[in-house]
N, C-alpha and C positions, 0 to 999 in steps of 0.2 A: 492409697496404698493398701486399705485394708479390703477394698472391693477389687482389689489383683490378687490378692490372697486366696479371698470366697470364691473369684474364678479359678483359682489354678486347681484350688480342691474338690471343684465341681468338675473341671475336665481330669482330676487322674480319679476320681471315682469312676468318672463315665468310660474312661479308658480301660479300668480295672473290668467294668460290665461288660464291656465291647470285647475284652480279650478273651475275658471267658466264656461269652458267646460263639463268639468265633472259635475257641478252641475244643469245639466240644462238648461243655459243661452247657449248663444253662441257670440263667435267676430267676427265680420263679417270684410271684407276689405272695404274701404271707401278712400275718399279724405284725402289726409294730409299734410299740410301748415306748416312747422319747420322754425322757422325762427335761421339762426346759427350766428356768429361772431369771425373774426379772431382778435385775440387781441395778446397783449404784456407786461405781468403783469414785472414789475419791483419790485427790494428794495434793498436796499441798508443802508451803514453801515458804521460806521468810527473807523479805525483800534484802536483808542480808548478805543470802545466798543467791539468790536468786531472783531476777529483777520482774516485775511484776507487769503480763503481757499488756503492750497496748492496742491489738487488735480484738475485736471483738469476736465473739463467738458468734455461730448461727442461730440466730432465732428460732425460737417455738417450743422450750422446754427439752429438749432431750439435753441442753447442754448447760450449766450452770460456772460462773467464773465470778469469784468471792474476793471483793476490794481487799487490799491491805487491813487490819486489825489495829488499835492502838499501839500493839507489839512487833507489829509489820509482817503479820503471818497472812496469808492470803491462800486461795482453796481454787480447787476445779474439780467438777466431778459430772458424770453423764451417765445416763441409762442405756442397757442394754442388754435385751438377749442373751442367754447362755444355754446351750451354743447358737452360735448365730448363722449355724447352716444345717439343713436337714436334710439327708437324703432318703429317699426311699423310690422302690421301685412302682410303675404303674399299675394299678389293680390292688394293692396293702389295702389292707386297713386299718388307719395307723388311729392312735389314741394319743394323743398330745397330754402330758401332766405337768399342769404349769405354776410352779410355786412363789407367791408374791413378797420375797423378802424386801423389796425399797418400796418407797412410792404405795401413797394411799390406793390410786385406784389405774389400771393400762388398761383402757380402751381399746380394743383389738381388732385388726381383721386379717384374714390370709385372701387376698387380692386373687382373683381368677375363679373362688372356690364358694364365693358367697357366704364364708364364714365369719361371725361375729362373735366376742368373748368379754369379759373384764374380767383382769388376773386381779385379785385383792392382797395387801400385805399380812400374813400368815393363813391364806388359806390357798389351797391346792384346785387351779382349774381344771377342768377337764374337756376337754375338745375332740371327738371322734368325726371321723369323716373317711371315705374310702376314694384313695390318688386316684380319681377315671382319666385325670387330664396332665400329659406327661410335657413337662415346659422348669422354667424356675417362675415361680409365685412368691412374694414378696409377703413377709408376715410385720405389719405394723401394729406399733400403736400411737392413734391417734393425740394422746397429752404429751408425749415424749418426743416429738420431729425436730430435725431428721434423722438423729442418731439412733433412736430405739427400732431397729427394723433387723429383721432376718429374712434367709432364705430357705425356703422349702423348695427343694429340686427335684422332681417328679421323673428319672429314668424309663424308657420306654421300654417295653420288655420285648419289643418285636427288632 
């Protein structure tokens, strides 16, 4: 559901470009400063309320699901991106600042762009690279699959 989302928001941005191409106007590439966050949203639930799932989560760290407790409280929680879609146009240059509030260490990559990173928890990564190649590129990290992933959507300007 949540990857019918990240398309819908890629095609009305791309719509929004295309219209204004079309109309006239034009997008030009430029400077671009995104600032991201890796985070760790949790909640949790007491078998009480709430009866405590029997299927399992996807393997590989991005997702975590927390037995019952003595008290019958039970946890979920998973990494990810914020935000977890980026646009910009082809030719930026854009400056990634990535802040590591969960999670000891995200091993990183932006797929297509031969980019490599590690966000750390309280310090501020920095990632510079200029969009030459106009597609959606996938930005992971490899200790957090398959949930921890975003998208960089590269607009053509032509």
């Amino acid at each position: 559901m949540l990857r019918t989302g990240r398309f819908a928001l890629a095609l009305g941005v791309l719509a929004v470009a295309v219209s204004a191409c079309g109309s006239g106007g034009s997008i030009s590439a430029g400077e671009r400063a995104i600032y991201m966050t890796a985070i760790e949203p949790k909640g949790g639930a007491n078998v009480a309320d709430e009866p405590f799932p029997t299927e399992a989560l996807p393997a590989g760290g991005g997702y975590a699901l927390k037995e019952p407790d003595a008290d019958g409280r039970w946890e979920v929680e998973t990494y990810v991106w914020m935000p977890s879609e980026i646009v910009v146009m082809q030719g930026d240059r854009v400056t990634l600042k990535i802040l590591g509030v969960n999670g000891k260490s995200h091993p990183s990559v932006i797929e297509g762009y031969d980019l490599s990173f590690d966000v750390k928890r309280g310090q501020l990564t920095t990632v510079s690279f200029v969009a030459d190649k106009a597609g959606v590129f996938r930005i992971r990290c490899d200790a957090h699959p398959p949930a921890m992933t975003a998208n960089l959507v590269v607009l053509p300007t032509e």
